[in-house]
N, C-alpha and C positions, 0 to 999 in steps of 0.2 A: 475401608474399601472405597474406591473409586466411583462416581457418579458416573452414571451413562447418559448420553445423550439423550435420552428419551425421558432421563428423569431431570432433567436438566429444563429442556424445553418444555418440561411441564410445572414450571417453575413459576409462582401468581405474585403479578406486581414487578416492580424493580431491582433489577439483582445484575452485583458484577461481579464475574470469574474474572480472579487473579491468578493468570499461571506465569509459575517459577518454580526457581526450589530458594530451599535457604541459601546454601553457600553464592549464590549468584551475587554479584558488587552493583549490577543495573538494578535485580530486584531489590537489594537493602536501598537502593539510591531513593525508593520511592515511598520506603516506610517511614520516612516522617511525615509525607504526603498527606497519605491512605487515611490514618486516622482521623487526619482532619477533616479532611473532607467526607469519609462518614461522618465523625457528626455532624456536621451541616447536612448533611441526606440522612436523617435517622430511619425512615422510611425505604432506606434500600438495604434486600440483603446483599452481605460481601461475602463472597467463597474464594477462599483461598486453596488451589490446587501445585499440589506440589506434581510438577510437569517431570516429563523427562522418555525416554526411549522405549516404545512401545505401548504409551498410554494414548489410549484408542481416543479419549474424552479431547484432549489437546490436540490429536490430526482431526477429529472432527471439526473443528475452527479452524481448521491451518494453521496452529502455531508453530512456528519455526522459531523466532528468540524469546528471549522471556529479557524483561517483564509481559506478557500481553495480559489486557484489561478486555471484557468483552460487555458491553452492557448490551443490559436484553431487558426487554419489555414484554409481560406475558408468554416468554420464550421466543422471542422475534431478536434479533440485531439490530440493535440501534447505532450502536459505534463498535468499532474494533481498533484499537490502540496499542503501537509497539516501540517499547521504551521509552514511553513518553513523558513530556515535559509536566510539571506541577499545571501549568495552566492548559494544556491538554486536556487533562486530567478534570481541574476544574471546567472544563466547555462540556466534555463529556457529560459529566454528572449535571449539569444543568439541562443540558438536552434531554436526557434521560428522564428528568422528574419535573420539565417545564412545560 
């Protein structure tokens, strides 16, 4: 079952949605990324949501392509990232936990 927004935002500490789906070739492009850089952030959770036409949780962000990355803080925005670069990615998570 899908997270809602509300359980989303009420989410304690550092945490990044990942929405895609599998078959995507942007989203595989990022999975040797993601793991590394969790571990270097062992302190963030990672949520991986499989996105797609009519999932209320991904227009509440405004996703439109995937990969997007969304880090949040206490349920706040910190960054919002779309198909982005490995060092994207790494600036992100450092703002996020710095």
């Amino acid at each position: 079952m899908e997270s809602t927004r509300e359980e989303v935002d009420r989410m304690p500490g550092p945490v990044v949605l990942e929405f895609g789906a599998e078959w995507c070739p942007h989203c595989q492009a990022i999975q040797s990324d993601m793991p590394r850089m969790l571990a270097q952030h062992p302190g963030v959770q990672h949520v991986r949501i499989e996105d797609g036409k009519g999932k209320l949780l991904g227009r509440s962000f405004r996703v439109k392509l995937w990969p997007t990355l969304v880090f949040l803080r206490e349920g706040q925005v910190v960054s919002q990232l779309v198909r982005p670069s490995a060092d994207e990615i790494s600036k992100s998570f450092a703002e996020l936990t710095g």
